[in-house]
N, CA, C and O atoms as CSV, one atom per row, in Angstrom:
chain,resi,resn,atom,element,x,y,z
A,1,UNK,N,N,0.839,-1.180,0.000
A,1,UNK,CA,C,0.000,0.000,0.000
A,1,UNK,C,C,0.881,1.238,0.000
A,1,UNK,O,O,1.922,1.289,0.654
A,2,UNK,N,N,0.461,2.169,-0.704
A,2,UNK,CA,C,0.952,3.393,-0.928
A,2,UNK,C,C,0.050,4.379,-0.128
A,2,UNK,O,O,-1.181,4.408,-0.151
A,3,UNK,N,N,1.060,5.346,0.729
A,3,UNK,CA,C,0.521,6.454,0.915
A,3,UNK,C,C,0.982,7.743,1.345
A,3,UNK,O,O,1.535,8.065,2.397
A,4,UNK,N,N,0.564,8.611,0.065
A,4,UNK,CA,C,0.697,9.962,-0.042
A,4,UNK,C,C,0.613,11.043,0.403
A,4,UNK,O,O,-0.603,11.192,0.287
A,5,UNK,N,N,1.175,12.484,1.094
A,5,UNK,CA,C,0.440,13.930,1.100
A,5,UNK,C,C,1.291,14.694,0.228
A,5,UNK,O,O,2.261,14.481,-0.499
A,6,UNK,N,N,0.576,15.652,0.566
A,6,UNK,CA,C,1.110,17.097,-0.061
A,6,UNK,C,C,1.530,18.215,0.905
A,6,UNK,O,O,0.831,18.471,1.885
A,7,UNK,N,N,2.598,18.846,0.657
A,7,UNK,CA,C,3.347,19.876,1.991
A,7,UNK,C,C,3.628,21.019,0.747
A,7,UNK,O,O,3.664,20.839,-0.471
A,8,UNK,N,N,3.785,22.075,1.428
A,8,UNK,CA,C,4.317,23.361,0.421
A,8,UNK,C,C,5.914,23.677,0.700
A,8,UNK,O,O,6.761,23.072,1.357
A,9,UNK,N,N,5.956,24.863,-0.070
A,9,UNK,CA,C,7.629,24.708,0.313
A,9,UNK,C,C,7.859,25.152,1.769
A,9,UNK,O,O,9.014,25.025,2.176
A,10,UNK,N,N,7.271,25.475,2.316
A,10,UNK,CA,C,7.919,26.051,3.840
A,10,UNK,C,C,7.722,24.267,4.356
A,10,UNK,O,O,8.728,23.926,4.978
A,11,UNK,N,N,7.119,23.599,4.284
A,11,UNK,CA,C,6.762,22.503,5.155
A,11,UNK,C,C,8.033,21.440,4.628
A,11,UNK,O,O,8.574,20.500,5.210
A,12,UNK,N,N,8.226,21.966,3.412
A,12,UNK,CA,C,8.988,20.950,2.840
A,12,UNK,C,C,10.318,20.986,3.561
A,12,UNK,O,O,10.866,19.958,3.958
A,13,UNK,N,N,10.739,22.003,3.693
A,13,UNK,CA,C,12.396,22.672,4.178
A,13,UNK,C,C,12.393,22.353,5.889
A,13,UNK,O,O,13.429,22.129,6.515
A,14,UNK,N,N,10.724,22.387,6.633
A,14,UNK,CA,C,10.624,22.060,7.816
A,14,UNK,C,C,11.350,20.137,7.957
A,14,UNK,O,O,12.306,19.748,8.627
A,15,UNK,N,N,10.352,19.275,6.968
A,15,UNK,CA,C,10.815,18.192,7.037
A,15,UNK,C,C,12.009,17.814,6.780
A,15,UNK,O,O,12.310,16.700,7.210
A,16,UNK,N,N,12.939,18.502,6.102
A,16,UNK,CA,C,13.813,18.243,5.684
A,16,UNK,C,C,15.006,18.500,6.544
A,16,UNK,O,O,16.031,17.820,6.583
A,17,UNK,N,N,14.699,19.698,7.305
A,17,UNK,CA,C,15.398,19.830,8.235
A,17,UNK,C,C,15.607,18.717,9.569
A,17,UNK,O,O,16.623,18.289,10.118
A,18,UNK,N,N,13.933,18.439,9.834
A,18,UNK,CA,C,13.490,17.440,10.824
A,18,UNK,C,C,14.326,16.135,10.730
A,18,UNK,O,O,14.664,15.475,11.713
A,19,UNK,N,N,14.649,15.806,9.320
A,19,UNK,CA,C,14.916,14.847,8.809
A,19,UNK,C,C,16.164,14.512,9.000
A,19,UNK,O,O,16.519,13.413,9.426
A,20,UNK,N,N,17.102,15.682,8.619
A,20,UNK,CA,C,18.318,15.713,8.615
A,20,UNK,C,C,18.758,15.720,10.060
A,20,UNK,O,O,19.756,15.090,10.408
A,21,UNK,N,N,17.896,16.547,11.055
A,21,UNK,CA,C,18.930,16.080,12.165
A,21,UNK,C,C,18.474,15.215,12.706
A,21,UNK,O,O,18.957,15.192,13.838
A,22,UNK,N,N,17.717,14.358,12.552
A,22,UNK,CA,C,17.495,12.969,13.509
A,22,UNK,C,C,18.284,11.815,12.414
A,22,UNK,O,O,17.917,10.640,12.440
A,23,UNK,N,N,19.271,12.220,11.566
A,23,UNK,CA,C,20.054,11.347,11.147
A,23,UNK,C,C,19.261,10.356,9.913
A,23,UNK,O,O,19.667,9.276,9.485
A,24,UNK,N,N,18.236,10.967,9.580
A,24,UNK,CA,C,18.200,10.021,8.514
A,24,UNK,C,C,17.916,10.763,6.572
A,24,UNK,O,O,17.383,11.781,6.131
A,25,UNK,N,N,18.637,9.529,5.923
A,25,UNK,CA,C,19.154,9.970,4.352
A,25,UNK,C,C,18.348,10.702,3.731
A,25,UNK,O,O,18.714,11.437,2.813
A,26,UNK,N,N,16.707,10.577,4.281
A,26,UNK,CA,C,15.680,11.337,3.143
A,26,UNK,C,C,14.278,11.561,3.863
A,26,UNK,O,O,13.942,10.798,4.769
A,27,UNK,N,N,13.613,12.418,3.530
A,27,UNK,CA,C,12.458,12.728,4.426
A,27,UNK,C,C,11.244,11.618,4.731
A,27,UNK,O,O,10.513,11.429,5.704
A,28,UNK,N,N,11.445,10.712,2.890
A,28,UNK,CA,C,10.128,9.676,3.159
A,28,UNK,C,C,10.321,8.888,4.643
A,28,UNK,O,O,9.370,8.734,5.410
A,29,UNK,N,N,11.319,8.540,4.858
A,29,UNK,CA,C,12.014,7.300,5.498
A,29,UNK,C,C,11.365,8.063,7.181
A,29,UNK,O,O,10.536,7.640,7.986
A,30,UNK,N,N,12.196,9.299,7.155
A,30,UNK,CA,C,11.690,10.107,8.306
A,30,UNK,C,C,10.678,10.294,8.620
A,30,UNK,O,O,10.568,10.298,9.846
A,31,UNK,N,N,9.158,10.593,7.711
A,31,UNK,CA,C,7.909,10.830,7.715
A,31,UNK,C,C,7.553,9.846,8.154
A,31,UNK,O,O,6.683,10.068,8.996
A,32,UNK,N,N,7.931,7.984,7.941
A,32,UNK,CA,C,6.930,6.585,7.773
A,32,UNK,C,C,7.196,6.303,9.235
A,32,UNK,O,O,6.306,6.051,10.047
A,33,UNK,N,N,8.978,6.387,9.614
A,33,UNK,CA,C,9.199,6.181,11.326
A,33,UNK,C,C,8.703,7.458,12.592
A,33,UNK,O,O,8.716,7.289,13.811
A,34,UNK,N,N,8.387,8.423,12.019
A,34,UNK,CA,C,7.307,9.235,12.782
A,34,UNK,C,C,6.025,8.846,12.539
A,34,UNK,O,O,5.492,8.586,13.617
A,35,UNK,N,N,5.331,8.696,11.682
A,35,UNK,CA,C,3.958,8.313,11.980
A,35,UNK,C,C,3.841,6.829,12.673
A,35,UNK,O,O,2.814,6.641,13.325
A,36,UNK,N,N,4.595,5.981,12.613
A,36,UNK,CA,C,4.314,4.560,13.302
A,36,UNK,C,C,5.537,4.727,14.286
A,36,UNK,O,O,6.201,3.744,14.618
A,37,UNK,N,N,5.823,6.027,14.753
A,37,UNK,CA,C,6.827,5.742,16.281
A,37,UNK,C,C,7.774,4.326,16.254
A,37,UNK,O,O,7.918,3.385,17.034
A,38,UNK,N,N,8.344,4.694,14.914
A,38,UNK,CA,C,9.932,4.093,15.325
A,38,UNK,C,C,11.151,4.917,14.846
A,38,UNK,O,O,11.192,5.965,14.202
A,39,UNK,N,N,11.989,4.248,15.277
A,39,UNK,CA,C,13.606,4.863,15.479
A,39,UNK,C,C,14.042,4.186,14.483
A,39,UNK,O,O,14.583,4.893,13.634
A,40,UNK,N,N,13.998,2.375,14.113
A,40,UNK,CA,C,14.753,1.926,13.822
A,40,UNK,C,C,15.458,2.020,12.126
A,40,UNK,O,O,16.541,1.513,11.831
A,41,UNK,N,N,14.751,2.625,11.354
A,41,UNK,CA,C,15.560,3.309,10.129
A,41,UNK,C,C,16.487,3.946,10.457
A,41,UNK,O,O,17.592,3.552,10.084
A,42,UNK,N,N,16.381,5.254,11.333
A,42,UNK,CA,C,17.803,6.246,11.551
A,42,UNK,C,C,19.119,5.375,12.101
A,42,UNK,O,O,20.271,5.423,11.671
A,43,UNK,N,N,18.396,4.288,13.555
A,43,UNK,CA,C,19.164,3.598,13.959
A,43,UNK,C,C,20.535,2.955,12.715
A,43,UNK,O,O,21.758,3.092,12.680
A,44,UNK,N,N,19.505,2.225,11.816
A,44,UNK,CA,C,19.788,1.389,11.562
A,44,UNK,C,C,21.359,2.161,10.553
A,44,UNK,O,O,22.528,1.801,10.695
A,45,UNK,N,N,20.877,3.177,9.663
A,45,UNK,CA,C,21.366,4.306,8.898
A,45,UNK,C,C,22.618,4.321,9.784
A,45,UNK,O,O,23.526,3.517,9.568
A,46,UNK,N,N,22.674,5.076,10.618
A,46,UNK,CA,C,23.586,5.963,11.239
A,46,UNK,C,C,24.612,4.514,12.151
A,46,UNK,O,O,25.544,4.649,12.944
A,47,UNK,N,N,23.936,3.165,11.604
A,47,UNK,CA,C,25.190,2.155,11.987
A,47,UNK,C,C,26.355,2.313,11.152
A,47,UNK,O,O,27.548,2.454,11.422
A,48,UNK,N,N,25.338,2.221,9.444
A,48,UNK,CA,C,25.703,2.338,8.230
A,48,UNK,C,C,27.238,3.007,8.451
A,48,UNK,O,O,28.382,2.586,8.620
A,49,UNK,N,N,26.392,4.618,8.317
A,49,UNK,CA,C,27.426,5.647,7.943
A,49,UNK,C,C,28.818,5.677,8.865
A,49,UNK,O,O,29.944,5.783,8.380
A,50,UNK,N,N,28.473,5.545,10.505
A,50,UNK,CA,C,29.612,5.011,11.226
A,50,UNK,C,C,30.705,4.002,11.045
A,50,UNK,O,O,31.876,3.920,11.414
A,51,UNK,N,N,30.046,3.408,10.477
A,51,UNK,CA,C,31.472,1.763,9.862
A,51,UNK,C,C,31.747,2.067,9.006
A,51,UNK,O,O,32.908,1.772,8.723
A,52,UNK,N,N,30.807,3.004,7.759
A,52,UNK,CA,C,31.666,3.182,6.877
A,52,UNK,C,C,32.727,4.222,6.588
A,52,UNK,O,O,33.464,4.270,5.603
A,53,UNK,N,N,32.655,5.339,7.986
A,53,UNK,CA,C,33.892,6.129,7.826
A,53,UNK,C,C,34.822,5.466,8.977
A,53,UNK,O,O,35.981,5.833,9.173
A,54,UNK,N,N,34.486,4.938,9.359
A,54,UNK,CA,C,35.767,3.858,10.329
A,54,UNK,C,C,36.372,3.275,9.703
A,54,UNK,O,O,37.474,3.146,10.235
A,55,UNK,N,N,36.261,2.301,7.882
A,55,UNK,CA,C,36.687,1.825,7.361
A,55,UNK,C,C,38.041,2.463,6.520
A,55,UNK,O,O,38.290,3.628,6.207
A,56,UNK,N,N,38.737,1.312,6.314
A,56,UNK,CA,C,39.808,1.536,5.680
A,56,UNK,C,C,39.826,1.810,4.179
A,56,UNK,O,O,39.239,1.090,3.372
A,57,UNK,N,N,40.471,2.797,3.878
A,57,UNK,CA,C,39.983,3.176,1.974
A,57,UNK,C,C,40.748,1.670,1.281
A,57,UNK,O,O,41.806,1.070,1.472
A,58,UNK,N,N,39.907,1.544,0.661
A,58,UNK,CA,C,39.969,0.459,-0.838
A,58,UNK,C,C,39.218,-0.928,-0.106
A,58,UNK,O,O,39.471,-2.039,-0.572
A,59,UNK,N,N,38.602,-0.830,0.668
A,59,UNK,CA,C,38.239,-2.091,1.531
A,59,UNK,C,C,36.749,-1.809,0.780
A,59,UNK,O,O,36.126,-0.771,0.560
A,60,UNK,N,N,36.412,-3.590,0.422
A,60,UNK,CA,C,35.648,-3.830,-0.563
A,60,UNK,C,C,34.239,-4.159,0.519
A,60,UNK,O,O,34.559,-4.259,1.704
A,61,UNK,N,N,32.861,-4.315,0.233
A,61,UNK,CA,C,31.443,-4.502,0.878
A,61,UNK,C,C,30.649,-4.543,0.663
A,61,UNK,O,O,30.266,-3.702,-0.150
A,62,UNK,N,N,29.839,-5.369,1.090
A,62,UNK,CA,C,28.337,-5.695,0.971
A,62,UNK,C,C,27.669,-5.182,2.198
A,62,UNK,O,O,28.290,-5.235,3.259
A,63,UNK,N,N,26.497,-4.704,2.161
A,63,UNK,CA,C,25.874,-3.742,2.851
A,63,UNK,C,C,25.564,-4.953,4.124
A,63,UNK,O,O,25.782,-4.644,5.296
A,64,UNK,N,N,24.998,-6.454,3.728
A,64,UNK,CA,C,25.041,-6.860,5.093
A,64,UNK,C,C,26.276,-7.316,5.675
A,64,UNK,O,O,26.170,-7.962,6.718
A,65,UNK,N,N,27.450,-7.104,5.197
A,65,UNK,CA,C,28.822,-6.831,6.287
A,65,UNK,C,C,28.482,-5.967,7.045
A,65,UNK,O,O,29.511,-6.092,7.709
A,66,UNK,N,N,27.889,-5.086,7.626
A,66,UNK,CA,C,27.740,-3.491,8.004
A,66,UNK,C,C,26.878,-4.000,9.026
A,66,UNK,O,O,27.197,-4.054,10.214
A,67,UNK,N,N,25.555,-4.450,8.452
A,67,UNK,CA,C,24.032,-4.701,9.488
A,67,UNK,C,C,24.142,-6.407,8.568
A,67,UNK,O,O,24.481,-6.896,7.490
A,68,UNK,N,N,23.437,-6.861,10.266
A,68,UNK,CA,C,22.399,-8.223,9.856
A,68,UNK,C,C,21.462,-8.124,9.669
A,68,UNK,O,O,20.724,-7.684,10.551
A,69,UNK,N,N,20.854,-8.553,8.139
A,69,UNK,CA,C,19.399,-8.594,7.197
A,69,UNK,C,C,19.046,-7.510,7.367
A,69,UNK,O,O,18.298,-7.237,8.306
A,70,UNK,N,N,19.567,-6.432,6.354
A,70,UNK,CA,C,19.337,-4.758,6.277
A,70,UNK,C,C,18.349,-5.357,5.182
A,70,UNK,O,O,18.411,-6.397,4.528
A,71,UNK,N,N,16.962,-3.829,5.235
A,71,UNK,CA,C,15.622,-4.141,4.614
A,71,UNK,C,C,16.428,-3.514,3.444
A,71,UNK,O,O,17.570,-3.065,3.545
A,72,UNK,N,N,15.665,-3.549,2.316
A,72,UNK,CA,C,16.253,-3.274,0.803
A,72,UNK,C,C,16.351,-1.635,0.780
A,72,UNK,O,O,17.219,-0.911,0.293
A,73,UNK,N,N,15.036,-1.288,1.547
A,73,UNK,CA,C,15.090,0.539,1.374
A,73,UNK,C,C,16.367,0.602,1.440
A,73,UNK,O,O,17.009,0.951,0.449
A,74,UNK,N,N,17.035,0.245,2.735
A,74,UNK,CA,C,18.812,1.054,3.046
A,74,UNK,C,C,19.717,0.912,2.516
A,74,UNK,O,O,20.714,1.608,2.710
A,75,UNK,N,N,19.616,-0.576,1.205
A,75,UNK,CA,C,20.492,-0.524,0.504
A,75,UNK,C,C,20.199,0.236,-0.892
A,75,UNK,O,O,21.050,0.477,-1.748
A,76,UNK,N,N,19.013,0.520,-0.943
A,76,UNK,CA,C,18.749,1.984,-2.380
A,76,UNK,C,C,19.543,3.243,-1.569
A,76,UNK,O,O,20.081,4.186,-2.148
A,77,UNK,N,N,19.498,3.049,-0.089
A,77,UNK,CA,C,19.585,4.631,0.402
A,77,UNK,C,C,20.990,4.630,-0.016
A,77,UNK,O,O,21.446,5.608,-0.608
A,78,UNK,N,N,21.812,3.459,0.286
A,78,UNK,CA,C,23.532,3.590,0.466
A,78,UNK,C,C,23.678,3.505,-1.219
A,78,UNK,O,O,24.694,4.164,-1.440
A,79,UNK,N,N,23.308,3.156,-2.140
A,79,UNK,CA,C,23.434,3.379,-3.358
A,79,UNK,C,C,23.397,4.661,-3.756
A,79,UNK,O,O,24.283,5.068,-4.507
A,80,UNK,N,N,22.499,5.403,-3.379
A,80,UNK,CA,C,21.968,6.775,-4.225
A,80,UNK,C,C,23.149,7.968,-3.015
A,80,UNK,O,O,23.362,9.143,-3.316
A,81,UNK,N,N,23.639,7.418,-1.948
A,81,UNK,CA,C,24.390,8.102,-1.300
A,81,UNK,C,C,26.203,8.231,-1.471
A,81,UNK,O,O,26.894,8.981,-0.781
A,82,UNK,N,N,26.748,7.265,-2.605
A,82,UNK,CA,C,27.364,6.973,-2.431
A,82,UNK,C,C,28.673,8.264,-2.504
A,82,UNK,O,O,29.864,8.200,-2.197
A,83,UNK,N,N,27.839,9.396,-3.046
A,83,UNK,CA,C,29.581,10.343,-3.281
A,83,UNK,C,C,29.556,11.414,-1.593
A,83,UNK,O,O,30.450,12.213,-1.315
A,84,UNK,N,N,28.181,11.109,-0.588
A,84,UNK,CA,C,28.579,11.648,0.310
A,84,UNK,C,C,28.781,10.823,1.763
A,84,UNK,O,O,28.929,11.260,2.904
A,85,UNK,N,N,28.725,9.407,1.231
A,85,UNK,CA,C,29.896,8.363,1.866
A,85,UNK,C,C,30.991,7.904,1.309
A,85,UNK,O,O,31.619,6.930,1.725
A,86,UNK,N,N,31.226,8.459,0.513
A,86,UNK,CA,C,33.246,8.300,-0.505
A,86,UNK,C,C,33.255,7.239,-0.324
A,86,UNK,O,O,34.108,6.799,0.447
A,87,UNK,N,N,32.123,6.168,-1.075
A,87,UNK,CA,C,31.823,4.856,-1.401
A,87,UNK,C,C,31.719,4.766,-3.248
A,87,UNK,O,O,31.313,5.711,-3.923
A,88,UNK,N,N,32.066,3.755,-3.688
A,88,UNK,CA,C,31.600,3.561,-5.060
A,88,UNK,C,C,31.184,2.414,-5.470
A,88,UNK,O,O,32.074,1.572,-5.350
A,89,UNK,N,N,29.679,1.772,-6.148
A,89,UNK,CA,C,29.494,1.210,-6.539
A,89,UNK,C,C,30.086,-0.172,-6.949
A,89,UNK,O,O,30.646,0.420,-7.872
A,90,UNK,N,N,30.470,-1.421,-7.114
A,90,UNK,CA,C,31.153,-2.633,-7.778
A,90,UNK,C,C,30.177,-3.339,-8.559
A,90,UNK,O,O,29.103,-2.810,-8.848
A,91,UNK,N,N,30.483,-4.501,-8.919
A,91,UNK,CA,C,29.628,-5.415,-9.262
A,91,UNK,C,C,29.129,-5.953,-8.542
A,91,UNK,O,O,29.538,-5.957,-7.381
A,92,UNK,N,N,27.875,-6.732,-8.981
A,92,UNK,CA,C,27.245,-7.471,-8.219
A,92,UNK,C,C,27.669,-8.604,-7.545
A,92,UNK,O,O,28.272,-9.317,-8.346
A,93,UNK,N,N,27.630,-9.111,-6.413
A,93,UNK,CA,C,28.076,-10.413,-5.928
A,93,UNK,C,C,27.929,-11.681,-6.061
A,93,UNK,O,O,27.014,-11.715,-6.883
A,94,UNK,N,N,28.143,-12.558,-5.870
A,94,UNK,CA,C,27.353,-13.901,-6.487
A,94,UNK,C,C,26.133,-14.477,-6.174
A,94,UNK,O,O,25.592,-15.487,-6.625
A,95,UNK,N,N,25.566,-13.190,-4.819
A,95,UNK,CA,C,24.023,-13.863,-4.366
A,95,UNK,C,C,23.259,-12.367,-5.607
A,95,UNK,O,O,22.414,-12.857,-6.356
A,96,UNK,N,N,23.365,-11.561,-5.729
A,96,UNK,CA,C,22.953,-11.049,-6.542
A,96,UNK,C,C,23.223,-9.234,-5.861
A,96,UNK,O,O,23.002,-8.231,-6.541
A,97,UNK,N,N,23.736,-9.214,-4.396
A,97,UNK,CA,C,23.820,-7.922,-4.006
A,97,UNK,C,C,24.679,-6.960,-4.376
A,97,UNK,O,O,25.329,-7.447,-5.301
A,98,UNK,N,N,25.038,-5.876,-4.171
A,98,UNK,CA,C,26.001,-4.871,-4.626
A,98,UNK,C,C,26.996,-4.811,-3.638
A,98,UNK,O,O,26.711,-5.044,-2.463
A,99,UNK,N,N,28.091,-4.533,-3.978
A,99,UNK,CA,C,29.343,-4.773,-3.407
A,99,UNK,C,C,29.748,-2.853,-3.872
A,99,UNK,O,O,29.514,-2.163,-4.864
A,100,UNK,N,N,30.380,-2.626,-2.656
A,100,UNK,CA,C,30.572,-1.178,-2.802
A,100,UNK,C,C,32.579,-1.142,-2.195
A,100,UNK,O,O,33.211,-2.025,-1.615
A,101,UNK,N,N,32.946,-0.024,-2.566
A,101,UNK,CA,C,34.643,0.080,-2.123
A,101,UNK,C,C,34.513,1.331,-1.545
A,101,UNK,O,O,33.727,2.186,-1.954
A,102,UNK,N,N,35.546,1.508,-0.250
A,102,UNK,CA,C,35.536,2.588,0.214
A,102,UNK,C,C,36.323,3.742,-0.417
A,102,UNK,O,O,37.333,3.066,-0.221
A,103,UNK,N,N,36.809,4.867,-0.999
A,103,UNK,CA,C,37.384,5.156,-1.487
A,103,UNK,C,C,38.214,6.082,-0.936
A,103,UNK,O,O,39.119,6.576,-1.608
């Protein structure tokens, strides 16, 4: 199930802000764990981004090296994030996931 609103630009820059400092990549993600009172997206995020600047540059990964059984959203999030985690893309792995390098 899909579901939608509509915000104007002042509301938009509100969420976005909201969004950004409770640590998570994008407002949808922020909007779905406020209306059903959870944490565990940002949680889960801000494991992410921590290991991956702890990591050593050229060290190769799959997103569940990082987290055990990460939901698919977080691995679109770490994809579409990758030039402001100085991560880059690889090939796919042999189960079919994306393999990323630290750079």
């Amino acid at each position: 199930m899909r579901v939608q609103f509509s915000v104007n630009d002042e509301e938009l820059k509100r969420l976005e802000s909201y969004a950004k400092e409770a640590g998570y990549p994008d407002i949808s993600s922020y909007c779905k764990d406020e209306v059903l009172r959870l944490r565990t997206y940002a949680e889960l995020w801000n494991k992410v981004t921590t290991k991956i600047s702890e990591m050593e540059k050229g060290k190769t990964f799959a997103l569940r090296d990082l987290i055990d059984t990460p939901p698919s959203n977080l691995g679109v999030k770490l994809y579409n994030h990758q030039v402001e985690l100085g991560i880059v893309v690889n090939d796919k792995d042999r189960t079919g996931a994306n393999t990323f390098t630290k750079l």
